[in-house]
C-alpha positions, 0 to 999 in steps of 0.5 A: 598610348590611351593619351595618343588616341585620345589626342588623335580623336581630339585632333579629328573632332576639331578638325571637322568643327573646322571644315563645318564652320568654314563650310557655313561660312563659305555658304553665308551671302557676303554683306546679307544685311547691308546694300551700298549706294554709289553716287558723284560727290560734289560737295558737302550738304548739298542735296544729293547727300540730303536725300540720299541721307534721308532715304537712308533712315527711311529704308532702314527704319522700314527693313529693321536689320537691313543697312544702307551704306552710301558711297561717294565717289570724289571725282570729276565726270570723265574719271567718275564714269571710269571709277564706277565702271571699274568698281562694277566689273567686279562683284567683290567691288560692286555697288548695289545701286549706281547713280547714273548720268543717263548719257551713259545708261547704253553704254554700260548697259552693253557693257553688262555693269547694270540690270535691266528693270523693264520687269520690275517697272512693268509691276510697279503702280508708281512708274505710270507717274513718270513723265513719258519722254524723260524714260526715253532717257533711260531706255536703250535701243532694244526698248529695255529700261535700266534706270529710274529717273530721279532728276532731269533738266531742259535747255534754252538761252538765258538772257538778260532783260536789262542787257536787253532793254539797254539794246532796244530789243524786245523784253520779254523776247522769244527768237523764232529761228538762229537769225533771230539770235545772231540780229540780237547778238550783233545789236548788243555788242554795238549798243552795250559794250563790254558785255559778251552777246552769246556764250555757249560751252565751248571746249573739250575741257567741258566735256559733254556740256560742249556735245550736248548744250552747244552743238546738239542744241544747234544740230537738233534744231536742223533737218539732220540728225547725228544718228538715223534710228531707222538705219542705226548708222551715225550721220557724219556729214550733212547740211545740219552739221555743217550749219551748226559748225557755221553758227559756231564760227560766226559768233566767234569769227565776229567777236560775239562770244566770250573770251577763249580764254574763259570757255577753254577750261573746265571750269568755265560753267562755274564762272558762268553762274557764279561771277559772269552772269550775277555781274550782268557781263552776259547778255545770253547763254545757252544753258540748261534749266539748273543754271539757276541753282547756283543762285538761290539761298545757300548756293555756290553764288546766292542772288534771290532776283536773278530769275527776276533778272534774266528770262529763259527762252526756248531754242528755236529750229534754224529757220523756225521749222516745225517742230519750232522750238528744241531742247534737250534733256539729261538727268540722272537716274538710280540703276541696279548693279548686274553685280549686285548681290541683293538685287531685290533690296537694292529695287526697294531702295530704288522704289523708296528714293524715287517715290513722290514723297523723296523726289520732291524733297531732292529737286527742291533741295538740288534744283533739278527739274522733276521727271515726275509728272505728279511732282510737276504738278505740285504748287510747292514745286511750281512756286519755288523761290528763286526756281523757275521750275515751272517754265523750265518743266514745260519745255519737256513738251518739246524736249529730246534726249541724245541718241540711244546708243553704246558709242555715244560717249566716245562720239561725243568727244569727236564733236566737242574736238571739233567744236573746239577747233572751229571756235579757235579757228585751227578749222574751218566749218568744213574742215572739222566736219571732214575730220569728224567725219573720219575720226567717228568712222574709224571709231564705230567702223564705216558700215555704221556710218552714212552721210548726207548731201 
């Protein structure tokens, strides 16, 4: 009977250790010293990864007990955004910071994956050194912040000189408006065969790069925007978008452009930049300011002159109408996830990633343009071999950014239908105006749409 008892009051003391030890551990916060770090892995030793590795040490070095972990996502743009997205909605999954392609800030901000910084920025010395327009990427329709920019980028047409000088054209050559660049064009494909006059992203295959670099780039330099910000609607037709599909058709109705064949994969870009371009077989490209990066010491195709060799001039509007000159910008910046369980750790590391000290090391490591004003600034940056950071940083000047709003992603693969289907001639300018005119107001509703005659 005293054993029973005494087996019993045993039996009850443990059971309570038990319940108090699990109730510790249910109060304890998961992963107190750890905060994760998602990013797009695009290959090893790159400088994504140096400064992330980096940051890494210095972070941890300066908050003993705390520990980085970096995660790389292993995909291509389309299916990293939906990776990163499904890892977000869950808090048991969530990264703490995200890298994000800032052409996708909006809509993951509406989604509720990330946290707003507009109060963490506003009591932060340093974010008066970034430049003004690149936080227009980051911010959405309301005015709230949700990124940190760590990289950006311009846009204009490479051209090769020699190509150039072989046709009689001007070297240096600045085109005043899009007749400028279709006289060019034409002269280069009778006096230098064998050479493509003008290449542009051109399929769906290339995603965002075809939205962006190929028919923004034109429609932006029109009287049209794609979006009207006084009236939140989507301009799905006009006289801009009707222009700029025309542009498409004349350079591929007349033989100016490259081989469908090289543009309709996703891979075109690569083979742009590391065998096109290096073999002299492009006379112009319309591209962004880190096309270059494929060709300096330890890139992907290294060619220490070919700044030297092609030039990169700004786009001009269509008839050379103010403001001039156009260009685009995108960039990626550092977010904190909403579901983040050590937000105010994940804003040091955000602070420690993008101070001048580490952005610099990144671009110069990457090859992406600077959003810093004081890193800008720097001979360093300015003077970088096989760079042309400096003119490229200038056009930020008269840069712009695609339109702040959640539906943008999914419009962007109505344009690029419709880019596709001109260039291979399954539409005619107005037929794929009329299809994307239809396929966004089913997409976004018709009372978010207007037209223009």
């Amino acid at each position: 009977m005293v054993m029973k008892k005494a087996m019993l009051v045993f039996v009850s003391l443990l059971l309570a250790v038990l319940q108090a030890a699990c109730s510790y551990e249910a109060s304890k916060p998961a992963d107190s010293s750890t905060i994760k770090v998602a990013y797009r892995y695009s290959g090893p030793n790159t400088g994504t990864e140096k400064w992330l590795k980096k940051v890494k040490q210095t972070f941890e070095e300066r908050h003993p007990g705390k520990k980085v972990e970096i995660i790389p996502i292993q995909a291509s743009e389309g299916t990293f955004f939906a990776k990163l997205a499904l890892m977000m909605k869950s808090a048991d999954t969530a990264p703490d910071v995200v890298a994000e392609d800032t052409f996708m800030i909006n809509a993951d901000a509406a989604a509720g994956y990330i946290e707003p910084l507009t109060e963490r920025v506003k009591g932060w010395d340093d974010w008066d050194n970034f430049n003004d327009r690149v936080k227009k990427g980051v911010t959405t329709q309301d005015g709230s912040i949700y990124g940190v920019p760590f990289s950006t980028d311009t846009r204009g047409i490479w051209y090769n000189k020699n190509i150039f000088k072989k046709a009689g054209l001007p070297v240096p050559w600045q085109p005043e408006n899009w007749n400028d660049i279709l006289t060019a064009a034409r002269t280069i494909k009778e006096k230098v065969p064998g050479v493509t006059p003008f290449w542009s992203f051109t399929g769906r295959a290339t995603g965002e790069a075809t939205a962006m670099q190929t028919f923004e780039m034109l429609l932006y330099g029109t009287d049209d925007p794609l979006y009207d910000e006084k009236r939140d609607k989507w301009v799905v037709k006009s006289p801009g978008i009707l222009h700029a599909l025309r542009f498409i058709d004349h350079i591929y109705s007349n033989g100016l452009g490259p081989p469908l064949s090289q543009v309709l994969n996703g891979t075109a870009g690569n083979t742009l930049a590391e065998q096109s371009m290096p073999e002299e077989k492009v006379a112009m490209a319309l591209h962004g300011s880190f096309l270059s990066g494929s060709w300096v010491e330890g890139g992907p195709a290294p060619w220490p002159e070919g700044t030297k060799v092609y030039g990169f001039a700004p786009m001009p509007t269509e008839r050379g109408q103010d403001p001039g000159k156009i260009s685009l910008s995108g960039g990626w910046a550092l977010s904190i996830s909403a579901k983040s369980k050590h937000k105010d750790l994940a804003w040091e590391f955000i602070k420690l990633a993008t101070n001048k000290e580490n952005n610099k090391y990144y671009v110069l490591n990457e090859g992406d343009l600077t959003p810093r004003d004081d890193v800008a600034e720097d001979p360093e940056y300015q003077n970088a071999p096989g760079r042309n950071f400096q003119q490229s940083t200038e056009f930020l000047e008269f840069t712009d950014f695609r339109p702040g709003n959640e539906d943008y992603p999914a419009v962007s693969t109505k344009i690029q239908i419709a880019v596709e289907s001109v260039a291979t001639g399954k539409a005619s300018p107005e037929q794929a105006m009329e299809q994307y005119a239809q396929s966004v107001e089913a997409l976004v509703g018709p009372e978010n749409v207007m037209k223009k005659e």
